[in-house]
Structure formats: structure tokens, C-alpha cells
C-alpha positions as CSV (number, residue, x, y, z in Angstrom):
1,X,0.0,0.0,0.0
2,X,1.0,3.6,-1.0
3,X,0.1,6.4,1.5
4,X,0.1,10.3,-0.7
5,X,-0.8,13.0,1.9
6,X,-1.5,16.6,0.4
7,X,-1.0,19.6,2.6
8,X,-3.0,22.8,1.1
9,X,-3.4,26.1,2.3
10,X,-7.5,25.0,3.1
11,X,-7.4,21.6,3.7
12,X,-4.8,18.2,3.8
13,X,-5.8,15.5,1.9
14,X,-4.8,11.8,2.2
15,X,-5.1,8.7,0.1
16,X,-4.2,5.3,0.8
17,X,-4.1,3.5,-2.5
18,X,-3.4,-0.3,-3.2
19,X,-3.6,-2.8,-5.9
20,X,-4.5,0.3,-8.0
21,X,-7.6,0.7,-5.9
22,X,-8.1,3.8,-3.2
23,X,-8.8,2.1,-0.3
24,X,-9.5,5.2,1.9
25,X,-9.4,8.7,1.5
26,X,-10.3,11.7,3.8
27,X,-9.7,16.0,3.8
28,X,-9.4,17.4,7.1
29,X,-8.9,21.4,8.0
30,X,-5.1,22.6,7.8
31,X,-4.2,23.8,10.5
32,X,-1.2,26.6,9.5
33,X,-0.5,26.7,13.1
34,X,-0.1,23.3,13.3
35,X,1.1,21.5,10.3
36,X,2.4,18.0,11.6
37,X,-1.1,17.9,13.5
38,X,-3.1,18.4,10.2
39,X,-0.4,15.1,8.6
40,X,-1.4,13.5,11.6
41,X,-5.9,13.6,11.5
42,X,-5.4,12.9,8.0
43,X,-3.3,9.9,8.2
44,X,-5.5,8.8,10.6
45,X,-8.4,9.4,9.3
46,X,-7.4,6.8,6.8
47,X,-6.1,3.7,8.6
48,X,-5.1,2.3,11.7
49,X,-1.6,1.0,12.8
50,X,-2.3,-1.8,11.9
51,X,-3.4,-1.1,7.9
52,X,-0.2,1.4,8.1
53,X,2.4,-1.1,9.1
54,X,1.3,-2.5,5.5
55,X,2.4,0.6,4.0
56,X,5.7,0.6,1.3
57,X,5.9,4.3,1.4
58,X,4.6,7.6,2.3
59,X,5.0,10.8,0.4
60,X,4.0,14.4,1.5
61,X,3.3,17.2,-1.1
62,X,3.2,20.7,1.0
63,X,2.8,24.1,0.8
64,X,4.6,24.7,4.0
65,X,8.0,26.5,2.2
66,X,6.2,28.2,-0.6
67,X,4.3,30.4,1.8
68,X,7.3,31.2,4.0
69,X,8.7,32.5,0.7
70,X,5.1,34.2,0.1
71,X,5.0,35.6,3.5
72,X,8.7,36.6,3.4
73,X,9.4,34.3,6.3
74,X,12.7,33.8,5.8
75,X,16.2,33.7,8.1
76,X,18.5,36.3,7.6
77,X,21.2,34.9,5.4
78,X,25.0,35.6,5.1
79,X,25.6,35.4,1.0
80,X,29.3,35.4,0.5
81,X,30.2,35.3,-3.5
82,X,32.8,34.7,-5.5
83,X,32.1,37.0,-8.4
84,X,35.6,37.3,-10.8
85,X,35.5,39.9,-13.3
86,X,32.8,40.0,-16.0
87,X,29.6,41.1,-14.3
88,X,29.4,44.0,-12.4
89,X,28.2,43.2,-8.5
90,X,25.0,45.7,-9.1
91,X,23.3,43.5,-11.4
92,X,23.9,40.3,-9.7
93,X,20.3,38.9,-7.8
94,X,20.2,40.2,-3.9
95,X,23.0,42.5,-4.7
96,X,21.9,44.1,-1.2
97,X,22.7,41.6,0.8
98,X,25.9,39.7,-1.1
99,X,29.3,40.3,0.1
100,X,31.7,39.8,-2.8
101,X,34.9,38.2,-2.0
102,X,38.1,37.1,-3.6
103,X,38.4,34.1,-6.1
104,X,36.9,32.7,-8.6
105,X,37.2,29.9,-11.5
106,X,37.0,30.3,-15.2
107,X,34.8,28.6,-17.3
108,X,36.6,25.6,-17.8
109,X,36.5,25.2,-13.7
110,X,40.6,26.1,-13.7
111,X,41.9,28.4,-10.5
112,X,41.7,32.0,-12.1
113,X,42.0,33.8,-8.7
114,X,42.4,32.0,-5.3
115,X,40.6,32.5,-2.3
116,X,41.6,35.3,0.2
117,X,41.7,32.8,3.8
118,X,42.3,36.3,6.2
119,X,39.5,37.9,4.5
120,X,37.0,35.0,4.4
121,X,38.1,34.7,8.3
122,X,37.3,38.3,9.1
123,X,33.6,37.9,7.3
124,X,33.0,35.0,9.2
125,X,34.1,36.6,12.6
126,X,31.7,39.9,11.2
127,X,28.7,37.1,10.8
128,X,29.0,35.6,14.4
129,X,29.2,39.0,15.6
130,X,26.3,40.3,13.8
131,X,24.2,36.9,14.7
132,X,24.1,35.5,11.4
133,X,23.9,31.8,11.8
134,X,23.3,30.6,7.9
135,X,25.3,31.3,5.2
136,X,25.6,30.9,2.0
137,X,28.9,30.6,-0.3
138,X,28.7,30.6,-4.6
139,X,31.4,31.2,-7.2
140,X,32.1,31.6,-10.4
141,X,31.4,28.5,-12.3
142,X,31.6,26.1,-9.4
143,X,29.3,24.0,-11.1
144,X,32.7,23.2,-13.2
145,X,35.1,22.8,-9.9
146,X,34.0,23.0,-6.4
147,X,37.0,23.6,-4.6
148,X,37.1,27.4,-3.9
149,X,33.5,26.6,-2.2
150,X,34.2,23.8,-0.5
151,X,37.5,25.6,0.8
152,X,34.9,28.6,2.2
153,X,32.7,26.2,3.6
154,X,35.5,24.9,5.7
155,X,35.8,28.5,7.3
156,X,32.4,29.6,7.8
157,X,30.7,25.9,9.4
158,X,32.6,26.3,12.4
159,X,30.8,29.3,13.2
160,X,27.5,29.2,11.2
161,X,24.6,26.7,12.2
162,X,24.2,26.3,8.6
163,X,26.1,26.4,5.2
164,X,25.0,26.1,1.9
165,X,26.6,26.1,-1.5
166,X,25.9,26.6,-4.9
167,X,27.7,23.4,-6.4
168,X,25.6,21.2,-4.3
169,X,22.2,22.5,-5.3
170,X,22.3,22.1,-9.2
171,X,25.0,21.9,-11.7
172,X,23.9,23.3,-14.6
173,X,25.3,27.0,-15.7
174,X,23.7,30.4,-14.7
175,X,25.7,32.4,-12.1
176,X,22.5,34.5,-11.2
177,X,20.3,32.1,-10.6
178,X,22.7,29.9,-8.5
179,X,23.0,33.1,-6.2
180,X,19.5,32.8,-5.8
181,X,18.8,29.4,-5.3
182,X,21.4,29.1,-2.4
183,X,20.3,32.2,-0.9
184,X,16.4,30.7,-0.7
185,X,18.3,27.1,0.3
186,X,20.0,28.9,3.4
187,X,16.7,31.1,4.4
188,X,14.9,28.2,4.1
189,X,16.9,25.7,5.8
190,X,15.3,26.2,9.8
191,X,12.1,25.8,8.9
192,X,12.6,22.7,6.6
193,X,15.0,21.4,9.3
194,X,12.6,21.8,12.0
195,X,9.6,20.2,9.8
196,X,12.4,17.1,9.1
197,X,12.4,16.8,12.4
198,X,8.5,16.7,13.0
199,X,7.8,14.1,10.6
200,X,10.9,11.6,12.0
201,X,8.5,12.0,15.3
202,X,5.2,11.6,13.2
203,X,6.7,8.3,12.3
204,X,6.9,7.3,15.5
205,X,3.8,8.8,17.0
206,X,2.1,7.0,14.5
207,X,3.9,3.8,15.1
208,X,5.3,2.2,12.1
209,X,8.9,2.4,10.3
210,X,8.5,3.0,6.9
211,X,10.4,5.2,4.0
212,X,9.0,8.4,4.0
213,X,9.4,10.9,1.0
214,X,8.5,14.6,0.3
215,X,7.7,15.9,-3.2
216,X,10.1,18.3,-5.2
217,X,8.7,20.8,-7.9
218,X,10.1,18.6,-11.0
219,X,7.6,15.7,-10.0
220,X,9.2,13.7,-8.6
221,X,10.1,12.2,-4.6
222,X,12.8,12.6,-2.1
223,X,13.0,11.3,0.9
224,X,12.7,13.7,3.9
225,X,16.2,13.2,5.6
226,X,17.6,13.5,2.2
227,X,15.8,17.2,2.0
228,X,16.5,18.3,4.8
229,X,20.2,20.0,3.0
230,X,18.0,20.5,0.2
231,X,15.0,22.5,1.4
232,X,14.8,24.6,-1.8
233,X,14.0,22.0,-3.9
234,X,10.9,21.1,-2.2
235,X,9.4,24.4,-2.5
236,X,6.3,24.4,-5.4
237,X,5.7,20.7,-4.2
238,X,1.9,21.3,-3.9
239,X,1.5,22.2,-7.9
240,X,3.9,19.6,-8.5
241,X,1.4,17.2,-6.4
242,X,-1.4,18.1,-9.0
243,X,0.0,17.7,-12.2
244,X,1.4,14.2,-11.2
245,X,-2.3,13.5,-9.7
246,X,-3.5,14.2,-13.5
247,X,-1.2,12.9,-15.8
248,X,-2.8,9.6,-15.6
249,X,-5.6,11.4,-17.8
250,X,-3.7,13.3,-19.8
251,X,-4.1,12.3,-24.0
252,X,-1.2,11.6,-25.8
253,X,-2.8,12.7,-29.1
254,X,-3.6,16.3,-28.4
255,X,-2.3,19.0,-26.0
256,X,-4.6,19.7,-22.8
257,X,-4.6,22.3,-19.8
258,X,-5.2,20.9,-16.3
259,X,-6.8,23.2,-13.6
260,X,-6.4,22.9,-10.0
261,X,-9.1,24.7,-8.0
262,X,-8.6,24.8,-4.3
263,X,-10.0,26.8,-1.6
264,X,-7.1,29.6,-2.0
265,X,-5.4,29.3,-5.0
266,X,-6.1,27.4,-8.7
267,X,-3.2,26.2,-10.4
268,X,-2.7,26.3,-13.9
269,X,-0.5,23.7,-16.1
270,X,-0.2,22.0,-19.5
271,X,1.0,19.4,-21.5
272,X,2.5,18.5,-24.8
273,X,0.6,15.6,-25.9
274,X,0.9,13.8,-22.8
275,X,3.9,15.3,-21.2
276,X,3.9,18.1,-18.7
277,X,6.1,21.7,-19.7
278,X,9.3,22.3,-18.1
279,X,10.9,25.6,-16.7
280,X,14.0,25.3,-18.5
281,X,16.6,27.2,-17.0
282,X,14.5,26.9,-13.3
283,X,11.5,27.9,-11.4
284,X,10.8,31.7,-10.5
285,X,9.8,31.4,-6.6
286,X,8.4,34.3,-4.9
287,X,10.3,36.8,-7.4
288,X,13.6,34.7,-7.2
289,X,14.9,33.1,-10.5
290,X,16.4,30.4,-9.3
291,X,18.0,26.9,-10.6
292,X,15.2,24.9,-9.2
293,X,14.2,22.3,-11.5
294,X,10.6,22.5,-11.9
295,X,7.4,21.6,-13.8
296,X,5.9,24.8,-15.3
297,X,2.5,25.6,-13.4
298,X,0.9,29.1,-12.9
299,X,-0.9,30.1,-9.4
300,X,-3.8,32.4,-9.3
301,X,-5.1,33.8,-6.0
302,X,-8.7,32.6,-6.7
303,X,-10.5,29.5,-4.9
304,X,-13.7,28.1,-3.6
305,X,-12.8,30.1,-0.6
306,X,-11.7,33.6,-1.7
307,X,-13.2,36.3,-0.1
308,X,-15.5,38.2,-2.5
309,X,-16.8,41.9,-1.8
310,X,-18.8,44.5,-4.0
311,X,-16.6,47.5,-4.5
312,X,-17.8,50.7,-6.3
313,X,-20.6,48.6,-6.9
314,X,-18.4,45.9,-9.0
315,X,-18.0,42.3,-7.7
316,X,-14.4,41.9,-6.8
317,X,-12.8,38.3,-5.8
318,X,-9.9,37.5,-3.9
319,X,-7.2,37.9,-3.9
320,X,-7.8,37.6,0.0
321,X,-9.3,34.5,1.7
322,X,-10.4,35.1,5.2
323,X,-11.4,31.5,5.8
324,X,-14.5,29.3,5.5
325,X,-16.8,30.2,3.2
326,X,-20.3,31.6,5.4
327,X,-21.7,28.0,4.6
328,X,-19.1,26.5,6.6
329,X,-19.2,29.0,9.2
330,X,-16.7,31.9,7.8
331,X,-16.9,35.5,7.9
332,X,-17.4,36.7,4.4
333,X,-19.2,35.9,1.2
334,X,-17.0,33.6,-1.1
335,X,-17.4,31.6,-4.5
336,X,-18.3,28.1,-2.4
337,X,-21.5,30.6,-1.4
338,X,-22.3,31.2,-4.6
339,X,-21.9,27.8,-6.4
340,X,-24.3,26.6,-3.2
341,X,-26.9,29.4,-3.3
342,X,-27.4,29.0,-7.2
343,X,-27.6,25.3,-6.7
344,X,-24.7,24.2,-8.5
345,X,-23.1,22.6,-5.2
346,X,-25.2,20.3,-2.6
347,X,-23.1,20.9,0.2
348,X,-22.9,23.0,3.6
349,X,-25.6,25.5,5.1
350,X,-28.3,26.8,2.0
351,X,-29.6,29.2,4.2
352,X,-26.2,30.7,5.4
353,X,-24.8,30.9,1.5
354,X,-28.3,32.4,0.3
355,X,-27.5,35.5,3.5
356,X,-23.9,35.5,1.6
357,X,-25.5,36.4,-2.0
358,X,-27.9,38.7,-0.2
359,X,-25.6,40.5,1.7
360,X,-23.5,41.1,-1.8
361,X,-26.8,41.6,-3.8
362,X,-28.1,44.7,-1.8
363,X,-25.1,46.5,-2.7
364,X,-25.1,45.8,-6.3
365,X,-28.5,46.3,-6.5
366,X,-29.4,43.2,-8.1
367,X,-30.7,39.8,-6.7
368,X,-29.4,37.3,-4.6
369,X,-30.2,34.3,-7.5
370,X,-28.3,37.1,-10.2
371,X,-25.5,37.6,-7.6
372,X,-24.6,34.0,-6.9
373,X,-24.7,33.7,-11.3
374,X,-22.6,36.7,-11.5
375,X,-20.0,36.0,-9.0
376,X,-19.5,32.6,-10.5
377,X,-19.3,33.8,-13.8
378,X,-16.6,36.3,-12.9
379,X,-14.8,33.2,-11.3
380,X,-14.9,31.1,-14.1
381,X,-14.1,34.3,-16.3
382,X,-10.9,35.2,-14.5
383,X,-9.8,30.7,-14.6
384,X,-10.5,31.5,-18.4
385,X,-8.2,34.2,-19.2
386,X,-5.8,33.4,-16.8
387,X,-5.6,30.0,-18.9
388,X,-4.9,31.8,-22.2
389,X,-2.4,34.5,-20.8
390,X,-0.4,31.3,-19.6
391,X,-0.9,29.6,-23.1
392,X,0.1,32.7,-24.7
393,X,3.6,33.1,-22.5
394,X,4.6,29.7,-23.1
395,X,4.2,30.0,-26.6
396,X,5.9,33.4,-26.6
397,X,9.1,31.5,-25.5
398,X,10.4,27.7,-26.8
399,X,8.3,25.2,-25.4
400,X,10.3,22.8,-22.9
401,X,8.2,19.7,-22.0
402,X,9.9,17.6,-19.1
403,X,11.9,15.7,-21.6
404,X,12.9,17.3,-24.5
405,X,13.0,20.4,-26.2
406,X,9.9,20.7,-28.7
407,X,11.6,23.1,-31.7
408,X,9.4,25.3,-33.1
409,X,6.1,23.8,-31.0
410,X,2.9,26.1,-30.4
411,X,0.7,24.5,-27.4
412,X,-2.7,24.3,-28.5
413,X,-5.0,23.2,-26.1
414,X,-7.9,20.9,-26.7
415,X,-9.0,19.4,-23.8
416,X,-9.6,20.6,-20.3
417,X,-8.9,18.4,-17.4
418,X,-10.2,20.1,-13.9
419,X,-9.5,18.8,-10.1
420,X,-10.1,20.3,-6.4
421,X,-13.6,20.3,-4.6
422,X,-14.9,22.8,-6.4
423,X,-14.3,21.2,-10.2
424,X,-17.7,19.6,-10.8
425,X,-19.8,22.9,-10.5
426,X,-17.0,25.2,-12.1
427,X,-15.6,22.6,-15.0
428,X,-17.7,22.7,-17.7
429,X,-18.6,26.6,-17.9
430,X,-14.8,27.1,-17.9
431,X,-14.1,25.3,-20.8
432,X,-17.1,26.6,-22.5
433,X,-14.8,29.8,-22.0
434,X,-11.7,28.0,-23.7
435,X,-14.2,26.4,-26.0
436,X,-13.1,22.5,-25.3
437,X,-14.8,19.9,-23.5
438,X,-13.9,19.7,-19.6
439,X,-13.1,16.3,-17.7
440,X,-13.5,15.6,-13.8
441,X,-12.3,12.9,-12.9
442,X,-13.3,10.6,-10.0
443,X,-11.8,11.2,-7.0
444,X,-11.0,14.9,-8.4
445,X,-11.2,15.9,-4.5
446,X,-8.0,14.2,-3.4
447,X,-6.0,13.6,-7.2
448,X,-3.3,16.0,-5.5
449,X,-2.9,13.2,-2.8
450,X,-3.0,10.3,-5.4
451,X,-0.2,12.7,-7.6
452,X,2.3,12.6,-4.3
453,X,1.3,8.9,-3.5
454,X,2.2,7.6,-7.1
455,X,5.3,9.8,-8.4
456,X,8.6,8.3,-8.5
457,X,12.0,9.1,-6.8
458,X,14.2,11.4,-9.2
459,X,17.6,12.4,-9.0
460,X,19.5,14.7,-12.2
461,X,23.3,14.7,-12.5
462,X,24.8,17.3,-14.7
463,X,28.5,16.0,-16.0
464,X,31.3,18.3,-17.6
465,X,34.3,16.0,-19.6
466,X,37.5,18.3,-20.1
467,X,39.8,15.9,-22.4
468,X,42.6,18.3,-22.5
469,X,42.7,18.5,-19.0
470,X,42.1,15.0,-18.6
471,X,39.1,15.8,-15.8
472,X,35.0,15.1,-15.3
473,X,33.7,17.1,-12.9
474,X,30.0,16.6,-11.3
475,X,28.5,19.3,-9.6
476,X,25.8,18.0,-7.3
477,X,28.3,15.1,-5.9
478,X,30.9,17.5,-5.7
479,X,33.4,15.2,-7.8
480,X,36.5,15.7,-10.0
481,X,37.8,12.7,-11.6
482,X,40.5,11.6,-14.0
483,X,39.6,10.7,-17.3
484,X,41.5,9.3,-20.3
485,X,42.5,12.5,-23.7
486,X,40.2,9.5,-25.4
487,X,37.2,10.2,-23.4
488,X,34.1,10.2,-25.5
489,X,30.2,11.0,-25.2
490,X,28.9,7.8,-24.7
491,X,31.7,7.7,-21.7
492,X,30.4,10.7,-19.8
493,X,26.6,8.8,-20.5
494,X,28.1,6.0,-18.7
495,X,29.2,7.2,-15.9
496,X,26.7,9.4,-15.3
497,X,24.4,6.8,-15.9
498,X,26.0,4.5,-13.1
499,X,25.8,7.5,-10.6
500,X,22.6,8.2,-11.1
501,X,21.4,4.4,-11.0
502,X,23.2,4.5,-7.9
503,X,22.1,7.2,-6.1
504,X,18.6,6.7,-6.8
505,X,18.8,3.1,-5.6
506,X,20.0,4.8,-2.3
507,X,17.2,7.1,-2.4
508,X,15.2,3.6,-2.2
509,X,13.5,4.2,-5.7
510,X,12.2,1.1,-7.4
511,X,13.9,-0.9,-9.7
512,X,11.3,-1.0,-12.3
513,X,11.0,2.6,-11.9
514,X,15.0,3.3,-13.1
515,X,14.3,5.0,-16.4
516,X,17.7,6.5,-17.6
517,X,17.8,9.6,-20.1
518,X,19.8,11.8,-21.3
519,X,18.3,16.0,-21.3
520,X,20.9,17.5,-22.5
521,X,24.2,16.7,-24.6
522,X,26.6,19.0,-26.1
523,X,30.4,18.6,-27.2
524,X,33.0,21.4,-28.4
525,X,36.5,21.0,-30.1
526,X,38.9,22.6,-27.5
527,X,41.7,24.5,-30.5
528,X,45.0,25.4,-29.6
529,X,46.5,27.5,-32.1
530,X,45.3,25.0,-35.3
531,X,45.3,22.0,-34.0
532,X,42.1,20.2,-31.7
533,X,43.5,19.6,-28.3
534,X,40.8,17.9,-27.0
535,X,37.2,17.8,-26.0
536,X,34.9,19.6,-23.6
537,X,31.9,17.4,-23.0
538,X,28.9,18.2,-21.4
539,X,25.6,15.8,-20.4
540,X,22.9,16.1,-18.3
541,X,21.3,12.1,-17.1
542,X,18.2,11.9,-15.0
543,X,15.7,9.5,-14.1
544,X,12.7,9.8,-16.1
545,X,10.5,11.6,-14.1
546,X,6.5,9.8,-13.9
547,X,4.5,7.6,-11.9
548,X,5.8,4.6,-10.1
549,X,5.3,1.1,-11.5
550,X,3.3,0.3,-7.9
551,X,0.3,1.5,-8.7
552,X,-1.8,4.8,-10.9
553,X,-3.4,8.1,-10.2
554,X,-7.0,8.6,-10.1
555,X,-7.7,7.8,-13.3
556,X,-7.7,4.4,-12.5
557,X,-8.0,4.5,-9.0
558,X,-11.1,2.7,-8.3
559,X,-13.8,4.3,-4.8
């Protein structure tokens, strides 16, 4: 058995799925307060100890970082950066808040300038002084050698709580955005910790030992301890959660858009015949453009629980939610109200949603049954055009799906797939908006559960071959090897391909589920004077992001 538990900002969802059949599912009331209380109620609300000690795995999908980043929750953060000559320090991300130091690489990841020691000493001193317990340490392509990081690192962890560097968290290229990403890592890093730590005594207050994993924003699982150094690359989890809980639906003949319609937000994403888009170069978090590997999804503040109010005698929704919707016992009118009053929904108090349309009715000067008609309308109006603006961006730009690069591709939707409690009464007048037919699936109240219970364990390894210099470096293990002048492509596949098999067997991903490709692979002749000196190779491996071989998503699923 599979357990997927989903924590929203509304509510946290939990599935417990086996033999391709949900065997129990229930939503209980997040508790922001209280997260590891809301895991709790809704693991229990699905099975005993004695059904969980049958469980092979549980995954968590949550929201938890991407509000902190929202809410600007974040620990003060020491950013010490090896910048080199080339860009000026102005127009690097969080210039603010970096300290540039000596040292840096060049792009072939040889010493161009080494590391200052007394001056790295005095910042770290400055930082204990000034209580700055987390820091974090980039340079100039350390993505192609390591060393002048690692070498900072050794200074600053004997006096920091925390260190994070920019090698470890991706290896591709882009100096900005790996300034970024560590800098989000670091302010992150307490809060993830501390949640780590929750859900290693949620295991035990719930009695069983089993492997326990937490979604990233490419789609695919890692297991909590293994996050815990990794905290950014959990953040976006929750849209991650829902476009794995749909791709069981998706066609593989035509494009389609999904829609995910919580109580808070609705989250937008499509796919290429049957494969969901890729941020290429990373996900933008909270304003950050970072290195994050991530599927491409776009969140609107609008859900069954927004807060709606009548303003200069217009209907305006969201982008607040105040809680409940007044059929549930909250304070304000909200779309939930009006899909109720005009008797779209069957659900929660009639009476109390029919005073929410009345209330907004008086001041529009219109009737409660028009209100409730109008304030859906707009909802399903602003799903609608927030659908084509994304359409329209992503086909503004190449379209990246989350395997290859589709040259010269235009995204054309033609189906419309629709999840979240408030789907069924909002579905089909959306895509009468985006002119396609609209699918809800059964179970469409938990497929962001069933998307974390079902996704497989990932890892990516980005590899750099130098034949002149007779080196391989790989940037998220930190490793520079010796390598034969004769070192070819299909070399640097095959040892990437060993690392990656081995590391995700470690992870405790399936065997069935080890799916090798290669993203990315690029060679250049390396010309001294006129002759070819060697080779620079590079390769990106993963494993093939998807659904694990255990079971499906709610397609399938059976009640």
C-alpha cells in the first residue's frame, strides 16, 4: 500500500491507494499553526496502525516553504560570493545583501584567482558578531570545480549553524540564478529542518517504520532526511502534487490544460501531448529566479474560498481568503457561497450561503439568484483568461516539456482536465470559456494526494568531460575525476548513468521505476592555435520523471 498525503493552504488531503484501488481517503482542516497535526488527523483518518504497518511508502506534497517564501518568512542569510571579473556586482540577484569576495574559476573550472583565507576569516568573525547563523557561499562557475566553495565552507561551518553552497544544489550554468537558489536554500533551511524533524517523530507517534518521502517541484520524490540539506527544492511541491495526480488522464494525441481549483489558489499547467512543460533554466519562486528544477505551473489567488466583496458597486474576488466560506461558518461571502446558493453545489448550510448572496446583492442592487450567477461567472471568467495568458507566455518563448526540447512547437489546447472540490460545479462553464470539452475525474477531491502517492523518486546529474585536462567534474556530488585525452560522449553517458542508477537506488527508488535519459548533450572541439586539443563534453542524465510502477493516479483508481 501507498500512503500520498497533500498539505494545502485549506485543507490536507490523504489517500491510501493499493492494488490500483483507493482504499480510503479523507480532507481534514489545515491547520497553518499546526502542520504536523493536520499530517497526523489525516493519516489517521485513513487507517489504523495496523493497515499502516502495510504501507511501502509515504509521500508528502506541502505548501509549507512556498508560503514562507510568500509571507517573506525567511532567516536572515549571510551570502558570500565569488564573483571574478565580467559582471558587475550591481546587477547580480540580492546585490543588497551579497558580500563579494576574492576568487573565482574560469569557465573551464581552472583556479583564475584564489581565495583570500584572512578575509574569508574576518567575514566569518563579522557574521557571528552580527548573529548570522546561515550562510551561504557561490562562485564563479563552481558548477565546473568545487574547490574554492568547499575551501569557504570549511571556514564559515565552524561558526554558522548552517552552510549552503551553490555546487551542491544544481549543476547546470547560470551564475545568477545559483546566487539565488542558495540564498532561498539557506533562508529556508530552519524551517525545513525543524519540519524534518517533526515528521521523524510523526513516524513514530504514528507507530510504524517505513520510508517516508516529500515531493520536489520537478515531479518527482525525495526522501525527507535526504531534503533536509535540500529544502529549496521542495518548494512548489503542492502544484507539483497536482500535475502528477492528472497525468494519468492526460491524451497523448492532443495538448490539454489541467486546472487545479482549491480553496485559496487554482493552479494552472499543460501538457504536450501527454507530457507536462518544463521551466528550462529553473523555477521563479516568490520573485527569485532560481535553478530549481521544476514543472511549469501558474498560481492564481482565486478559490472556492476567496473572499468576495462588492466594490464601487463591481464584484471583486480575492485575492484575499479570510477562511470558511459563510456556509461553513466563515466570515465573508466567497465563490463556495455562490456555487451553493445557485444550486450548482449540494453541500454546507443553504440558508447561510443564500444570506452571503444577499448581503453582496443589496449593494449591487441586483438579486441574490443574479449575484450568486454573476459571482460565478466572474470566477470562471478570470480561470478562463488566466488560462490563455499562460498559453500565450509559453508560446511566446520555446516550449520545454519535461523531456525534451519541442523546436518550433505552439501549445494548443484541446482538452480541459479540472481537479479540487470545487471542479464539478465550475468545470464545464470554464471550458465553454476555452471552447473545449472539460473532464473531472473521479476522485478529483484528493488527485493531488494520489499525484504525491504515485510519483517516483528522481535524481539529475549534470556532467562536464575536459579531455585536454584530462578531468569530469559533477556538480551536485561535488566530484572531480580523471579521465582518459580519449574520453568520449557515450563515456560521460556511462558514468553518469552508473551514478545516477546509484544514487537513486539509495534514495530507495524502485527498480522498475530506473528509467535513464539523457536532457541534454553537447560537445565542443577545444583548439590550440590550429590543432584540436581535445574535447569539452557536457551531459545532463536523469531519471525519467512519472509515476511509479506500484500503482496509478485517479484515473484508474477505483472508490
Amino acid at each position: 500500500m501507498l500512503l500520498g498525503i497533500d498539505v494545502g493552504g485549506t485543507h490536507t488531503d490523504s489517500v491510501l491507494l493499493q492494488d490500483r484501488t483507493i482504499v480510503a481517503k479523507a480532507k481534514v482542516a489545515t491547520d497553518t499553526a499546526d502542520i504536523l497535526g493536520s499530517v497526523l488527523r489525516a493519516t489517521c483518518a485513513v487507517a489504523d496502525v495496523e493497515r499502516l504497518k502495510r504501507v511501502e511508502r509515504i509521500v508528502l506534497s506541502t505548501t509549507v516553504l512556498t508560503n514562507a517564501v510568500a509571507q517573506d518568512q525567511l532567516d536572515r542569510v549571510g551570502l558570500v560570493v565569488m564573483n571574478g571579473p565580467g559582471v558587475a556586482p550591481a546587477d547580480l540577484p540580492l546585490a543588497g545583501e551579497t558580500t563579494i569576495v576574492a576568487g573565482y574559476m574560469n569557465h573551464r573550472g581552472i583556479e583564475a584567482e584564489a581565495p583570500d583565507e584572512p578575509e574569508l576569516n574576518a567575514l566569518a568573525d563579522a557574521f557571528a558578531r552580527d548573529g548570522i547563523g546561515h550562510v551561504a557561499i557561490v562562485g564563479k562557475f563552481s558548477s565546473r570545480n568545487p574547490l574554492h566553495e568547499l575551501c569557504a565552507a570549511k571556514i564559515f561551518v565552524a561558526r554558522a549553524r548552517h552552510v549552503s553552497l551553490g555546487h551542491q544544489l544544481s549543476g547546470q550554468l547560470n551564475f545568477p540564478r545559483r546566487i539565488a537558489t542558495a540564498y532561498l536554500n539557506e533562508a529556508l533551511w530552519s524551517l525545513h529542518a525543524r519540519f524534518v524533524e517533526q515528521l521523524a517523530g510523526y513516524l513514530a507517534e504514528i507507530g510504524i517504520d517505513v520510508p517516508l518521502y516529500i515531493l520536489k517541484a520537478d515531479g518527482g520524490t525525495i526522501e525527507v532526511a535526504r531534503s533536509r540539506d535540500c529544502p529549496v527544492q521542495t518548494i512548489l511541491s503542492g502544484p507539483a502534487a497536482s500535475i502528477m495526480g492528472v497525468l494519468p488522464l492526460v491524451p497523448t494525441d492532443v495538448d490539454c490544460v489541467s486546472i487545479d481549483i482549491g480553496g485559496t489558489t487554482t493552479d494552472i499547467a499543460l501538457f504536450a501531448h501527454g507530457a507536462p512543460l518544463l521551466q528550462p533554466q529553473g523555477a521563479d519562486i516568490g520573485g527569485h529566479r532560481t535553478l530549481v528544477r521544476g514543472l511549469l505551473t501558474r498560481s492564481m489567488a482565486l478559490g472556492g474560498d476567496s473572499q468576495v466583496r462588492v466594490i464601487d458597486r463591481r464584484l471583486v474576488i480575492g485575492p484575499e481568503r479570510q477562511g470558511s466560506a459563510m456556509a461553513f461558518g466563515g466570515p465573508c461571502p466567497t465563490p463556495t457561497d455562490a456555487l451553493i446558493a445557485s444550486g450548482r453545489a449540494d453541500f454546507g448550510d443553504k440558508a447561510k450561503a443564500a444570506q452571503a448572496m444577499a448581503d453582496l446583492a443589496r449593494d449591487l442592487g441586483r438579486t441574490p439568484e443574479e449575484t450568486a450567477t454573476a459571482v460565478v461567472a466572474q470566477a470562471c471568467d478570470h480561470i478562463a483568461d488566466h488560462v490563455r495568458g499562460m498559453v500565450a507566455e509559453v508560446n511566446a518563448k520555446p516550449v520545454y516539456t519535461i523531456h525534451e526540447l519541442l523546436e518550433g512547437r505552439v501549445i494548443a489546447p484541446k482538452r480541459l482536465i479540472a481537479v479540487g472540490g470545487p471542479a464539478p460545479c465550475m468545470a464545464d462553464e470554464i471550458g465553454v470559456r476555452l471552447g473545449m470539452p472539460a473532464l473531472v475525474p473521479p476522485n478529483h477531491d484528493v488527485a493531488n494526494a494520489c499525484g504525491a502517492a504515485m510519483a517516483r523518486t528522481t535524481v539529475e546529474l549534470n556532467l562536464v568531460a575536459d579531455t585536454e585536462a584530462k578531468i569530469m567534474s559533477i556538480a551536485e556530488l561535488g566530484e572531480r575525476v580523471k579521465i582518459p585525452k580519449r574520453f568520449t560522449d557515450e563515456d560521460v553517458i556511462a558514468a553518469g548513468r552508473e551514478r545516477l542508477l546509484r544514487i537513486a537506488r539509495e534514495a530507495g527508488a524502485r527498480e522498475e521505476d530506473l528509467a535513464v535519459e539523457v536532457t541534454d548533450r553537447q560537445s565542443f572541439n577545444v583548439v590550440r592555435g590550429q590543432f584540436n586539443s581535445g574535447r569539452n563534453i557536457r551531459v545532463r542524465v536523469q531519471i525519467k520523471p512519472g509515476l511509479t510502477h506500484a500503482g496509478t493516479g485517479p484515473s484508474e483508481v477505483r472508490p
